[in-house]
Backbone of each chain as ProteinMPNN parsed JSONL, in Angstrom:
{"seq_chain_A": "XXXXXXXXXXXXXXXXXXXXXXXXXXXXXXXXXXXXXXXXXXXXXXXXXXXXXXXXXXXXXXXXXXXXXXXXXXXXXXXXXXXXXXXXXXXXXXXXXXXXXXXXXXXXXX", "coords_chain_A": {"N_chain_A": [[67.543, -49.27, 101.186], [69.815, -48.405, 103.676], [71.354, -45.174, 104.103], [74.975, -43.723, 103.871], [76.206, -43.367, 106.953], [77.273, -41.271, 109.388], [79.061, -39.829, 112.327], [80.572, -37.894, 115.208], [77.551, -35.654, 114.299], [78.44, -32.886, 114.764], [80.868, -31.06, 116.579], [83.02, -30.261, 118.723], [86.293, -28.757, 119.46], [89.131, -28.223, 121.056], [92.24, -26.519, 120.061], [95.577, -28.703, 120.321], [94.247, -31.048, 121.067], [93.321, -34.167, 120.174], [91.261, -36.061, 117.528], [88.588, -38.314, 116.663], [86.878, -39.226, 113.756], [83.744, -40.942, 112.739], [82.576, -43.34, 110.291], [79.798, -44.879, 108.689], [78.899, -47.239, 105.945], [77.071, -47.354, 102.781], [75.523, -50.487, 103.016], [77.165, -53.358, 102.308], [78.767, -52.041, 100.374], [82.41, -51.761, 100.025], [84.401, -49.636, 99.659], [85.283, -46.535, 100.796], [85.901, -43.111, 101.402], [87.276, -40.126, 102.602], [86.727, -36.934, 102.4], [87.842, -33.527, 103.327], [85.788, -30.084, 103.476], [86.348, -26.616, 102.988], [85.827, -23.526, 103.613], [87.7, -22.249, 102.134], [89.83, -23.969, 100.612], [87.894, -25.904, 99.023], [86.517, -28.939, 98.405], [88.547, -31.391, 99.56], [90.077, -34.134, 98.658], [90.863, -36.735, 101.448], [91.703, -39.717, 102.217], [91.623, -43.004, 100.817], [89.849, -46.083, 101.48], [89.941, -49.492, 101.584], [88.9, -53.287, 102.071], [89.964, -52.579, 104.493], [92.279, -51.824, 103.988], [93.995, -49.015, 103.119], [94.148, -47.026, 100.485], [94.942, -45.49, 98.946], [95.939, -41.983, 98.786], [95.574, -38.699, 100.242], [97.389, -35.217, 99.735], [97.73, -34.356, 102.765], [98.656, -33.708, 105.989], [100.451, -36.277, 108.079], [99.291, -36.063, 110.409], [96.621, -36.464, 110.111], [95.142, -39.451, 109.529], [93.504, -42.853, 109.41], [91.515, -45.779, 109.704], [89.697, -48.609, 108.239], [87.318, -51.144, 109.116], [86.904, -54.736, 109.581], [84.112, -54.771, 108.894], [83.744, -52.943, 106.963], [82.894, -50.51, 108.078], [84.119, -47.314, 108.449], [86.835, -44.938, 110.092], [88.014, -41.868, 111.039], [90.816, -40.277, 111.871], [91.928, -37.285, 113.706], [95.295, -36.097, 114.734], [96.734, -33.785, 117.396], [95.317, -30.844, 116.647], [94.678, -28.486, 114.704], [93.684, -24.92, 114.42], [93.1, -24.475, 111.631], [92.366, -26.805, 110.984], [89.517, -26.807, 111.191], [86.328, -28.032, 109.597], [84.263, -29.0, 107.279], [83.936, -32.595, 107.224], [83.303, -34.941, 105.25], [82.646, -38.377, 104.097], [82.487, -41.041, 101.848], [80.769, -43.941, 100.36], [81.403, -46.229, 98.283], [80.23, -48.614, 95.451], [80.812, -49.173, 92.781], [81.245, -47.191, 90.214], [80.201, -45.023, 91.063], [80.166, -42.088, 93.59], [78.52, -42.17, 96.864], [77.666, -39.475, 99.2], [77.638, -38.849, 102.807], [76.534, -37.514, 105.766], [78.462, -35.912, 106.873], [80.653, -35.0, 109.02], [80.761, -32.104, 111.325], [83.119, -29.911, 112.658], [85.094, -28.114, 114.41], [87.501, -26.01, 115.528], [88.944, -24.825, 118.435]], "CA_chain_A": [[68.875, -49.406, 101.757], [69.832, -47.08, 104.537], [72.568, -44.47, 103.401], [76.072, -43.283, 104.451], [75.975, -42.43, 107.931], [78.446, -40.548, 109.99], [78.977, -39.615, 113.959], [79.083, -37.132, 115.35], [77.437, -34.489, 113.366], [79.043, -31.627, 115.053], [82.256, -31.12, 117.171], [84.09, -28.475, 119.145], [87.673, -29.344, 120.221], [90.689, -27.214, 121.47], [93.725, -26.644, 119.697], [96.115, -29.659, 120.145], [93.327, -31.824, 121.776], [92.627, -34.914, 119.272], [89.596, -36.744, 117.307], [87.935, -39.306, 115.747], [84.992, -39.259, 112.954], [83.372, -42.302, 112.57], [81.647, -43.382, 108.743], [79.644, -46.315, 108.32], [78.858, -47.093, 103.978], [75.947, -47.912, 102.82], [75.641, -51.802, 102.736], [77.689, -53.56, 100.581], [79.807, -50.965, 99.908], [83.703, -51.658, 100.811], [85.174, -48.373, 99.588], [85.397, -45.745, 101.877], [86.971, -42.44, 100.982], [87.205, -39.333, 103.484], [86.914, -35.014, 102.453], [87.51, -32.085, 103.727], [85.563, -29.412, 102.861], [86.598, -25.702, 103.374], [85.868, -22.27, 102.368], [89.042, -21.519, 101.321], [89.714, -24.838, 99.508], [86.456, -25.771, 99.09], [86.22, -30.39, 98.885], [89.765, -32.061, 99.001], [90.031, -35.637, 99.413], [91.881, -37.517, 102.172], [92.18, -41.096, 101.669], [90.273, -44.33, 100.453], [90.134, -47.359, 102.081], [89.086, -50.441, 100.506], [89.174, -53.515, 102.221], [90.687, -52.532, 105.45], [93.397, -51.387, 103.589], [94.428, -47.846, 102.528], [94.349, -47.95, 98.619], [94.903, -44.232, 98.21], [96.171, -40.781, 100.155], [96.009, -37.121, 99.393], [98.431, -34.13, 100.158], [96.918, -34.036, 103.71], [99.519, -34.391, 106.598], [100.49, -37.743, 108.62], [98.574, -36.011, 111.606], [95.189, -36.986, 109.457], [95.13, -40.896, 109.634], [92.055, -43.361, 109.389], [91.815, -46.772, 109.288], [88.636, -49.167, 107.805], [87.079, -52.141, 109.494], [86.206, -55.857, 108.71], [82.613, -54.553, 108.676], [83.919, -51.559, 105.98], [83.111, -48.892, 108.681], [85.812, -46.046, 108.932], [87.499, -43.728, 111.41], [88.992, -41.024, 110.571], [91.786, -39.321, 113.079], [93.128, -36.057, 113.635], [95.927, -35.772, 115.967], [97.163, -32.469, 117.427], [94.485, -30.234, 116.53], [95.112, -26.616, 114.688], [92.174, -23.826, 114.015], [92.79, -24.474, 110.335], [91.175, -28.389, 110.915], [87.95, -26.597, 111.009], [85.87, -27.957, 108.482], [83.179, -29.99, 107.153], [84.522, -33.475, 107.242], [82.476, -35.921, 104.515], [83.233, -39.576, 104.149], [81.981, -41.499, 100.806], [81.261, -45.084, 99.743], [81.185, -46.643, 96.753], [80.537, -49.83, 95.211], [81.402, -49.307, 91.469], [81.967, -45.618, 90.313], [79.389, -44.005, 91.818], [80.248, -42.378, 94.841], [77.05, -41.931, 97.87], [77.884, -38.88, 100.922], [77.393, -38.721, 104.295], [75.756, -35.901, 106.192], [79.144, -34.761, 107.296], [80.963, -34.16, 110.512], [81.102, -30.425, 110.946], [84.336, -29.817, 113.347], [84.835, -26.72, 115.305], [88.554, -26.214, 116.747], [88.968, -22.912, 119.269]], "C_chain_A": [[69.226, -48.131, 102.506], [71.175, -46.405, 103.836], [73.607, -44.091, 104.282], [75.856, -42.994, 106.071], [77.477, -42.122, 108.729], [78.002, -40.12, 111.601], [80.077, -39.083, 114.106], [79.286, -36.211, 114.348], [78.208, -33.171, 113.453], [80.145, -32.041, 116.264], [82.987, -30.161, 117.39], [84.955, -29.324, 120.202], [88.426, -27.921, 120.181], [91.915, -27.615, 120.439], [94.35, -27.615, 120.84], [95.444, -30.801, 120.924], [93.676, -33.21, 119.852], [91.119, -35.484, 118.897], [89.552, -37.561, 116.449], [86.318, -39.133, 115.496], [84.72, -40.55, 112.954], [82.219, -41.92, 111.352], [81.052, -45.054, 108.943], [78.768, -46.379, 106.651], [77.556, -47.153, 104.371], [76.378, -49.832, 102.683], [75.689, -52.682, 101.957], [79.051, -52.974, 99.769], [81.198, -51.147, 100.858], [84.225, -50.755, 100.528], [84.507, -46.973, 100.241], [86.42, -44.506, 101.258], [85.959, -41.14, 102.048], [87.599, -38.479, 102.1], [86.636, -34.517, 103.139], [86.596, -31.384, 103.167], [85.751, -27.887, 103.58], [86.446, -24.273, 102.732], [86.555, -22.001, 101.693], [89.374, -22.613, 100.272], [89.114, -25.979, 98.933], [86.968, -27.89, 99.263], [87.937, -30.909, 98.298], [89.65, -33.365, 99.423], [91.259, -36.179, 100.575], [92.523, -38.304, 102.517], [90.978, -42.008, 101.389], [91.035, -45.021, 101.313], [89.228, -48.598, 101.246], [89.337, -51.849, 101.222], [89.922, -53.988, 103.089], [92.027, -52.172, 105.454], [93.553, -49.719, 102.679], [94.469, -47.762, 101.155], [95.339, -46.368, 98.193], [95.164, -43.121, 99.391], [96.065, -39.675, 99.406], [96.972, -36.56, 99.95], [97.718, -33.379, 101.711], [98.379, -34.513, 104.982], [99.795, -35.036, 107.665], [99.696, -37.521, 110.176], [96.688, -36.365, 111.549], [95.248, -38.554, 109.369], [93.63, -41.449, 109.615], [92.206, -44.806, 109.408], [90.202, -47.408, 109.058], [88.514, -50.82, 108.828], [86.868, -53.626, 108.916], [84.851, -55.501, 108.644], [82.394, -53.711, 107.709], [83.22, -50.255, 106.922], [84.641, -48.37, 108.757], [85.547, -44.977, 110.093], [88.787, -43.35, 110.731], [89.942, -40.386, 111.977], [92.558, -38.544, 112.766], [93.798, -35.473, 114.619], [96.057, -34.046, 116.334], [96.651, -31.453, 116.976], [95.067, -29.395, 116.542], [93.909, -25.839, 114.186], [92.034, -24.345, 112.364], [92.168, -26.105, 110.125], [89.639, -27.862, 110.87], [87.54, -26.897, 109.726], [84.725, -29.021, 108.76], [84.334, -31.222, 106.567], [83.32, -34.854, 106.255], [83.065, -37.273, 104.015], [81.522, -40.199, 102.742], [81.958, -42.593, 100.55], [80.826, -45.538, 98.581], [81.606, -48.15, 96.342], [80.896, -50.094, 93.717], [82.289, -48.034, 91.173], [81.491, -44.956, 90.788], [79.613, -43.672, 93.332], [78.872, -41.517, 95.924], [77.862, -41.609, 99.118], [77.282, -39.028, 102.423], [77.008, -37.72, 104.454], [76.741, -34.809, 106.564], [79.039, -34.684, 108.777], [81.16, -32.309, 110.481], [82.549, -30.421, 112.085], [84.774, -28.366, 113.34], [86.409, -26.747, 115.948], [88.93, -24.941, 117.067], [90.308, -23.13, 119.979]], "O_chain_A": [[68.988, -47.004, 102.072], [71.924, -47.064, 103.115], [73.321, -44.075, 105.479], [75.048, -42.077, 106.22], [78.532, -42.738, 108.575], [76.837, -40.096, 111.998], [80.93, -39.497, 113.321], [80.295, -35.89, 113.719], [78.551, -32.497, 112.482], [80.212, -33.165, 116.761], [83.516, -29.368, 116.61], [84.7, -30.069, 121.148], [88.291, -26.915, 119.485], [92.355, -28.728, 120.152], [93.951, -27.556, 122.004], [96.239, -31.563, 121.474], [94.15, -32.879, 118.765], [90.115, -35.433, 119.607], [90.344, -37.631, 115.51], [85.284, -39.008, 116.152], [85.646, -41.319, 113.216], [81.424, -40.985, 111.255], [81.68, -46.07, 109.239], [78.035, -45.436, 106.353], [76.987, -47.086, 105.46], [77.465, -50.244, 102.278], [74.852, -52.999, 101.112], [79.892, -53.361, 98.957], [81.243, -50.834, 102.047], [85.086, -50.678, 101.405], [83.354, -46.568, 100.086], [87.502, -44.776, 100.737], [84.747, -41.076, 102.254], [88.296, -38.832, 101.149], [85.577, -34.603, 103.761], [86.288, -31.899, 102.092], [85.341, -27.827, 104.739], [86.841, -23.944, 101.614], [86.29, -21.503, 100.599], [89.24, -22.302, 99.089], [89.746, -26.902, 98.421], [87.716, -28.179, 100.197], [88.405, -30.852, 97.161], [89.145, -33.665, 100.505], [92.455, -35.944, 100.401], [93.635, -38.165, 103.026], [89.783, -41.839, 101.633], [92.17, -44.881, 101.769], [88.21, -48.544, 100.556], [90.554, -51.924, 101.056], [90.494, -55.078, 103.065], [92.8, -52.147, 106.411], [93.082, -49.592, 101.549], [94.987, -48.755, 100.643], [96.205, -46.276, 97.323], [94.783, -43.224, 100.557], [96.354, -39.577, 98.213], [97.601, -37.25, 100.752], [97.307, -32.222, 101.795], [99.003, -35.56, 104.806], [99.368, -34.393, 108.625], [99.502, -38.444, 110.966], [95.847, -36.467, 112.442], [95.93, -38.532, 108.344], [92.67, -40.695, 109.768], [93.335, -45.109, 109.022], [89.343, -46.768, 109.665], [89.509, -51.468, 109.152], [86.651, -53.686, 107.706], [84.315, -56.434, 108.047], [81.238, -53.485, 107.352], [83.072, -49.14, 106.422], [85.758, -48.826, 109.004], [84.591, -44.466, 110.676], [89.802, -43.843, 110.242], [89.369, -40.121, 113.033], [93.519, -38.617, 112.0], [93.33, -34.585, 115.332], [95.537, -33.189, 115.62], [97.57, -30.679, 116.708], [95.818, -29.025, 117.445], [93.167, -26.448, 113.415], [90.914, -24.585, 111.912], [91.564, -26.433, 109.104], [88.712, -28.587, 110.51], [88.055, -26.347, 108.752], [84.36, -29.62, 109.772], [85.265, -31.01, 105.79], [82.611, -35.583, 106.948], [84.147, -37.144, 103.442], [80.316, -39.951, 102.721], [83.113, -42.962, 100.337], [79.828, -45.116, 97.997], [82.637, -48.768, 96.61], [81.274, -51.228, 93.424], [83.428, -47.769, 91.558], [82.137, -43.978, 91.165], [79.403, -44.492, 94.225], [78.423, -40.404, 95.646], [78.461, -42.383, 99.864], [76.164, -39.488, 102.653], [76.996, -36.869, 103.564], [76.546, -33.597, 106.651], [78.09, -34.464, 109.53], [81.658, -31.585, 109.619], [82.923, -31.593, 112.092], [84.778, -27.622, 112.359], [86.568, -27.52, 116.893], [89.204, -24.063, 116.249], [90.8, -22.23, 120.66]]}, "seq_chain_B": "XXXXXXXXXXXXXXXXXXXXXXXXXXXXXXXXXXXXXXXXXXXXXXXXXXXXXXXXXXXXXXXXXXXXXXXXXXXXXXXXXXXXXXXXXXXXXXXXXXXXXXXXXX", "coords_chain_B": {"N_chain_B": [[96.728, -32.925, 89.465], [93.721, -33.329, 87.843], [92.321, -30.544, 86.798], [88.92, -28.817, 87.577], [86.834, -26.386, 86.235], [84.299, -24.409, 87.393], [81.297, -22.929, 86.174], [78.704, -20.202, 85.678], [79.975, -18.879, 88.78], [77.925, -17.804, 90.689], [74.32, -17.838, 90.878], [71.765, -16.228, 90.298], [68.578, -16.88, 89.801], [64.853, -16.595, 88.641], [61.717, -17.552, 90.829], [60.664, -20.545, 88.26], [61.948, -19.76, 86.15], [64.538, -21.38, 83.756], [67.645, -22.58, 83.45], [71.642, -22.702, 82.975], [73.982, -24.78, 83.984], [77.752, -25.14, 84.023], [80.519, -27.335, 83.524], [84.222, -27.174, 83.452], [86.872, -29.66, 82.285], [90.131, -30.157, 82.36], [91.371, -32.21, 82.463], [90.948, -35.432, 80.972], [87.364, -37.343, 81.403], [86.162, -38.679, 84.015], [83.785, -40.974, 85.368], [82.277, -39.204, 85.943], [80.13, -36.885, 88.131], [77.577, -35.12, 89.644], [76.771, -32.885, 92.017], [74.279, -31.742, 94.348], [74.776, -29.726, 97.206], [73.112, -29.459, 99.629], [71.349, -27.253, 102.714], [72.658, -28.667, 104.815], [75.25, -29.313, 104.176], [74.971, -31.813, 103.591], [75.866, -34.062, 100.171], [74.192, -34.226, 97.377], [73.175, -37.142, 95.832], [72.947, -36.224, 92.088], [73.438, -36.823, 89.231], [74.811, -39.448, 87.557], [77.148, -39.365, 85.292], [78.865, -40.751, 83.223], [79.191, -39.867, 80.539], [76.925, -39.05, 77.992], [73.877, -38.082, 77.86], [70.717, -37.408, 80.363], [68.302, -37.271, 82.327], [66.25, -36.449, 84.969], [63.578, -35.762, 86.009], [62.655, -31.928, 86.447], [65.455, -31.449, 86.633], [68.583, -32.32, 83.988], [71.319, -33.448, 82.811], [73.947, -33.248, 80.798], [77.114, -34.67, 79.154], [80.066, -34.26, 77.452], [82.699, -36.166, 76.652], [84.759, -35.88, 75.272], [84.927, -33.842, 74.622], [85.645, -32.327, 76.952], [83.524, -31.115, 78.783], [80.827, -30.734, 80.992], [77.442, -30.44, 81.556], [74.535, -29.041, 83.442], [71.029, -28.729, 83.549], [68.922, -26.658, 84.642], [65.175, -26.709, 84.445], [62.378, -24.764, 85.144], [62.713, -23.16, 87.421], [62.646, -24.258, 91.441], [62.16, -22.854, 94.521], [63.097, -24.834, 96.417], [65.589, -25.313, 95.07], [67.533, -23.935, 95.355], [70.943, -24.026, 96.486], [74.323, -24.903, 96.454], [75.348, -26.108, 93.996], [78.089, -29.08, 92.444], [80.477, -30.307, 90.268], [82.115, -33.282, 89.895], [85.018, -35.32, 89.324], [86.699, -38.473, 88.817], [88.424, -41.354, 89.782], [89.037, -43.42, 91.911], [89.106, -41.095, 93.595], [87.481, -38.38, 94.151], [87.58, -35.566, 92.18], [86.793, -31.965, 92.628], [85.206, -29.611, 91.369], [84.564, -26.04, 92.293], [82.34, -25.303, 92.737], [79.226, -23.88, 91.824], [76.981, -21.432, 92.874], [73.308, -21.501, 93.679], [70.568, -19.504, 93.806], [66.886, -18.932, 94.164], [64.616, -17.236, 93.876], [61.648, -16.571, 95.501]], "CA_chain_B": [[95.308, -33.503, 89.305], [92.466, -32.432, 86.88], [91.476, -29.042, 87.024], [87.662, -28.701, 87.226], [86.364, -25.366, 86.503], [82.368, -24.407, 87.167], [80.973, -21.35, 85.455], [79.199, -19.243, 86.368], [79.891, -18.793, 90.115], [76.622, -17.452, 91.403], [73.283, -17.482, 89.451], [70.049, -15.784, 90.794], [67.094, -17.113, 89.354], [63.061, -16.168, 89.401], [61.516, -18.889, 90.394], [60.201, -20.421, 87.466], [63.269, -19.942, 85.248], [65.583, -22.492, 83.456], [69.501, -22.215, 83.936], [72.386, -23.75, 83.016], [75.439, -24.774, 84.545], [78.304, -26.074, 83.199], [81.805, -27.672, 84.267], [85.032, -27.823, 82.202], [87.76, -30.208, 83.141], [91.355, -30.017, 82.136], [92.215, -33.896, 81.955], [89.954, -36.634, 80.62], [86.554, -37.488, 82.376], [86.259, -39.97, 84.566], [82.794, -41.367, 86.61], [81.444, -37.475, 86.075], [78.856, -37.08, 88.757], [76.956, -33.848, 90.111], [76.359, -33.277, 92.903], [73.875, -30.622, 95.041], [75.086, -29.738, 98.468], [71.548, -28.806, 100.817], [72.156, -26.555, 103.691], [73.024, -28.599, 106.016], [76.403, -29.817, 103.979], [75.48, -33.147, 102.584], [76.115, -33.841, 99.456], [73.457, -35.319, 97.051], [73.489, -37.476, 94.288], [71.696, -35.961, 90.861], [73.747, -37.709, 88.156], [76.437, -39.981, 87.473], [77.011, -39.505, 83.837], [80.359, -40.343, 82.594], [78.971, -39.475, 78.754], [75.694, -38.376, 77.325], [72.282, -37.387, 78.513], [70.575, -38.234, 81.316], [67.317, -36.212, 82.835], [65.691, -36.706, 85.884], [62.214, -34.288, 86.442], [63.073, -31.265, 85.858], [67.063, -31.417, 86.159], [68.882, -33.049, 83.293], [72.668, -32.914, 82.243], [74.903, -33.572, 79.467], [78.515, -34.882, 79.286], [80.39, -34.493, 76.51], [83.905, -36.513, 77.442], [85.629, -35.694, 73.784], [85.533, -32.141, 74.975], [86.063, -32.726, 78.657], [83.041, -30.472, 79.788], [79.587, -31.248, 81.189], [76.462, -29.181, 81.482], [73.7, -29.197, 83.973], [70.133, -27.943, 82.847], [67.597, -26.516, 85.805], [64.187, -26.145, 83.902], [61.125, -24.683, 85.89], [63.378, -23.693, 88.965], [61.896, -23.86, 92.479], [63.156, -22.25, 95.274], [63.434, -25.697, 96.902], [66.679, -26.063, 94.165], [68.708, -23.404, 96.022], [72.185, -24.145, 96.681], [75.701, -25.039, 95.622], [75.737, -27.337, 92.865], [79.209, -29.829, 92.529], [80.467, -31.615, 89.335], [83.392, -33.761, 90.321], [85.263, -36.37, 88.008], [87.813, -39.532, 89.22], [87.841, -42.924, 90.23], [89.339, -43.226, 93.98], [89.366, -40.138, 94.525], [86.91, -37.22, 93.3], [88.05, -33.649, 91.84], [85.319, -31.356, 92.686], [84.67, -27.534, 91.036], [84.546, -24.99, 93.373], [80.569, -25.301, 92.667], [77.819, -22.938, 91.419], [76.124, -21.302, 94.352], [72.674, -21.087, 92.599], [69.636, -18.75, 94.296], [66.11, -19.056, 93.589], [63.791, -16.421, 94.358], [59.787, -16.91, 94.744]], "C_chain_B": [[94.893, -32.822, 88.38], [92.417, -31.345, 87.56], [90.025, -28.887, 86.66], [86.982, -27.49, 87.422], [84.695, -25.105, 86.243], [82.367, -23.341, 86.819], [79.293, -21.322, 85.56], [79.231, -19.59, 87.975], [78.772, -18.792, 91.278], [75.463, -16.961, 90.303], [72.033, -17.351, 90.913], [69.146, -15.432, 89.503], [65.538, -16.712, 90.056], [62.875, -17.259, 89.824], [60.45, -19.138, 88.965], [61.092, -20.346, 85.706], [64.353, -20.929, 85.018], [66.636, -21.782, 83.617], [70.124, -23.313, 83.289], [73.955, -23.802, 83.215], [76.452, -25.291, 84.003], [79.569, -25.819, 83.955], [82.506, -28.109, 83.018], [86.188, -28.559, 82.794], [89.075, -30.035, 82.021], [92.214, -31.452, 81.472], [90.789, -34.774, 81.005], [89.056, -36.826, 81.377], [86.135, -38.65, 82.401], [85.708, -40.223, 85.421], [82.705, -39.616, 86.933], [80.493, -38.102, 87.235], [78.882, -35.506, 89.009], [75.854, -34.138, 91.322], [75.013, -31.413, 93.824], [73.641, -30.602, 96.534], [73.852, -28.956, 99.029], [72.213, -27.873, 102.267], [72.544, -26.707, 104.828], [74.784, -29.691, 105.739], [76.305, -31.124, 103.2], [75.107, -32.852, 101.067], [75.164, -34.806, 98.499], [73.631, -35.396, 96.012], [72.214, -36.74, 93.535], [72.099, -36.921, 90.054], [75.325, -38.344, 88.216], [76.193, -40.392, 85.799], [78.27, -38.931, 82.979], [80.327, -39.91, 81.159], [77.669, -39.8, 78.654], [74.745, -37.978, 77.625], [71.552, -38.156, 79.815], [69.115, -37.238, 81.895], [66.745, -36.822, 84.004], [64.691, -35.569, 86.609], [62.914, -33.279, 85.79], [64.639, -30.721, 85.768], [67.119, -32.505, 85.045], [70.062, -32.788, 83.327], [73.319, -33.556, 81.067], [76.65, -33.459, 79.593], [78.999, -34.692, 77.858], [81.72, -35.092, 76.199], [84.717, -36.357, 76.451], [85.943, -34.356, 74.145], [85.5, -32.036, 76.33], [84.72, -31.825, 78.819], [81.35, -31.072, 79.67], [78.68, -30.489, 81.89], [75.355, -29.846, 82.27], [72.188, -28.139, 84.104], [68.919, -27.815, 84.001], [66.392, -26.234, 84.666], [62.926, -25.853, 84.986], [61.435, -24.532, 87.009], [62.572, -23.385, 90.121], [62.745, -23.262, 93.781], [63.855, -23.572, 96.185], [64.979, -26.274, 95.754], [68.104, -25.4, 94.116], [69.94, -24.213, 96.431], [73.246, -24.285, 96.458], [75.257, -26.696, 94.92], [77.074, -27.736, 92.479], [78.899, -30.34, 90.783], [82.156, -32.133, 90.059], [83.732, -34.648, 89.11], [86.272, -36.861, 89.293], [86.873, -40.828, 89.633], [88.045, -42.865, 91.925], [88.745, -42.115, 94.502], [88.677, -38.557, 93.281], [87.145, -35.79, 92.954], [86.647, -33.249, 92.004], [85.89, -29.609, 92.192], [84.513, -27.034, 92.179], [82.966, -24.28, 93.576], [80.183, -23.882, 92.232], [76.687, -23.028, 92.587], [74.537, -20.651, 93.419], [71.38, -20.785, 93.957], [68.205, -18.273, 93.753], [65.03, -18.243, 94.099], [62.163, -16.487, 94.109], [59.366, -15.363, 94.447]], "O_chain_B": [[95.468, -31.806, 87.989], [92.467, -31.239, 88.785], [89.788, -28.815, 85.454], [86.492, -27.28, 88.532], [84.024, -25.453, 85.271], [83.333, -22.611, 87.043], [78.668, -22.382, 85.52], [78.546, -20.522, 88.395], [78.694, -19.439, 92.322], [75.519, -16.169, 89.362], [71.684, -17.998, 91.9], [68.993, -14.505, 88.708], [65.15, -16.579, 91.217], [63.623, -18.161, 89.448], [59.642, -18.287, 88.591], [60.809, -20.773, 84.586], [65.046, -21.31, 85.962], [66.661, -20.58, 83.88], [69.648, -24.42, 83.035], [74.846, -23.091, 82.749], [76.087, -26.19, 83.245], [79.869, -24.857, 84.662], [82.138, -28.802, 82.07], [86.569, -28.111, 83.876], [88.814, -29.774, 80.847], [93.072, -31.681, 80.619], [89.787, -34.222, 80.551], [89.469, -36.575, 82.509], [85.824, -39.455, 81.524], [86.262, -40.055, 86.507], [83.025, -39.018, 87.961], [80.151, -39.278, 87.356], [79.818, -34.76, 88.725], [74.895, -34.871, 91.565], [75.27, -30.226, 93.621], [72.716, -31.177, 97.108], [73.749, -27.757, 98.768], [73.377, -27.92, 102.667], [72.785, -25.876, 105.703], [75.333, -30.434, 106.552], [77.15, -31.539, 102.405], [74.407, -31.927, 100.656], [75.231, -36.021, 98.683], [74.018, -34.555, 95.2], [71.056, -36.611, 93.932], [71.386, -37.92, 89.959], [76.415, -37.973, 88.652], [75.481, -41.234, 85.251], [78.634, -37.879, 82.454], [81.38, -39.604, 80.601], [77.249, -40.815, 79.211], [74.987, -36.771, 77.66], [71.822, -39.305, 80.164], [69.358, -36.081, 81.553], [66.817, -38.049, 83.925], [64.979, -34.762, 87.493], [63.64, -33.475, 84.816], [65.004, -29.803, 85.034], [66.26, -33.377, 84.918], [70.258, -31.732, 83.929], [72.819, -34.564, 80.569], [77.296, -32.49, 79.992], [78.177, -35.031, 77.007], [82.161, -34.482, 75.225], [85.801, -36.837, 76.783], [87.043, -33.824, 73.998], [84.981, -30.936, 76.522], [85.206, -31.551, 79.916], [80.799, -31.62, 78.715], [79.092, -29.848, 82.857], [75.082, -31.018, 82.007], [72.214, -27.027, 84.632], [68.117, -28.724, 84.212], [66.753, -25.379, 83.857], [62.546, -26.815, 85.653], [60.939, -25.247, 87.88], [61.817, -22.414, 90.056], [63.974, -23.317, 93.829], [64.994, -23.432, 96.631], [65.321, -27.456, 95.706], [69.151, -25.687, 93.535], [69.62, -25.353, 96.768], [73.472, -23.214, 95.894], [75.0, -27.838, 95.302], [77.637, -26.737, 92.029], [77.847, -30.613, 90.204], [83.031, -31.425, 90.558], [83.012, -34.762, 88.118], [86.599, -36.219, 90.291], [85.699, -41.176, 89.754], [87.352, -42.386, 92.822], [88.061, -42.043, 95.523], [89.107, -38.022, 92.26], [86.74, -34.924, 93.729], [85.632, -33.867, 91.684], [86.713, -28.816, 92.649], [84.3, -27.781, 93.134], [82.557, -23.295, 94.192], [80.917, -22.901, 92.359], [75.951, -23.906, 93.037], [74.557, -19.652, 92.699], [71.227, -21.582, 94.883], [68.193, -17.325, 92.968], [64.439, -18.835, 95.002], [61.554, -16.471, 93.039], [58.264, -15.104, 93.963]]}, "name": "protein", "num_of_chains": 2, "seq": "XXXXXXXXXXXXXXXXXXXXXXXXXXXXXXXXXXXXXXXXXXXXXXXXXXXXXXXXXXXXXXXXXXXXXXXXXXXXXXXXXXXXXXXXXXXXXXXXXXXXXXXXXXXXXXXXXXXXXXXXXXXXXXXXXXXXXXXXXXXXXXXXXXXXXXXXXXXXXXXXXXXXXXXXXXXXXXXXXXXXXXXXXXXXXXXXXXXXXXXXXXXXXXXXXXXXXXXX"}
């Protein structure tokens, strides 16, 4: 079974430019859940999706958005771009409890 | 949320030397897994072991969910076993430790 994949791997945007990650699960898998990851506060989560529907959000703010497909791929979006969006961006799916990563967008904003 | 603390921070190993890591959590544990991040960020599965033993070659770990914390055992390390090691706990939505950056010297 092929695993998590993600697009693109890397990414350099401008302050207040926008973006979209794109996750696709592994197959099978309808839950979908987006992290950050950052030196400073190292893997936070950002939301699930389950369904095509949102199930779940973190303390991340309304300029982070995503939405899930009928196929269970996701897209993640981050409007208005600030230096502190730099990060590694990892998207997770899961078909029971176990959850299986992605390679990770990396995201670059100058 | 849970608080998931990893101990120690940074371990340099020979190669050739066992280790062991361990994570304590704050709340109840819930779909434990561990994870070891490679250097190019992803994040790989070792174990998903919401309670008791589990080994796989020469990693193994141990949950103990009565005392919230769970232990991860390198035996025979290679340098190929470099990097940050993760334990996380939750259901939706995973708490992760602030990892064990672990360094394996030939």
């Amino acid at each position: 079974k092929a695993g998590v994949t993600q697009t693109p791997r890397y990414l350099i945007k401008t302050r207040g430019q926008q973006v979209t990650l794109s996750c696709s699960p592994i197959s099978g898998h309808r839950s979908v859940s987006w992290y950050q990851q950052t030196p400073g506060q190292g893997l936070q989560f950002l939301f699930e999706y389950f369904s095509e529907t949102q199930r779940n959000k973190g303390n991340f703010p309304g300029r982070f958005s995503g939405r899930q497909f009928s196929n269970s791929r996701s897209e993640m979006n981050v409007s208005t771009l600030e230096l502190g969006d730099s990060a590694l961006y990892l998207c997770a799916s899961k078909q029971e409890y176990e959850q299986y990563f992605g390679p990770g967008t990396r995201l670059t904003v100058t | 949320g849970i608080q998931v603390e990893q101990s120690p921070p940074d371990l340099i190993l020979q190669e050739g030397a066992n280790s062991t890591l361990r994570c304590n959590f704050s709340d109840s544990v819930n779909n434990l897994q561990w994870f070891h991040q490679n250097p190019w960020g992803q994040l790989i599965n070792l174990f998903y072991i919401p309670s008791g033993t589990k080994q796989n070659g020469r990693l193994s770990a141990t949950t103990v969910a009565t005392e919230r914390y769970s232990l991860l055992y390198i035996s025979s390390s290679q340098t190929t076993d470099s990097g940050v090691y993760f334990c996380a706990s939750g259901d939706y939505k995973l708490s992760f430790g602030a990892g064990t950056t672990v360094t394996v010297r030939a």
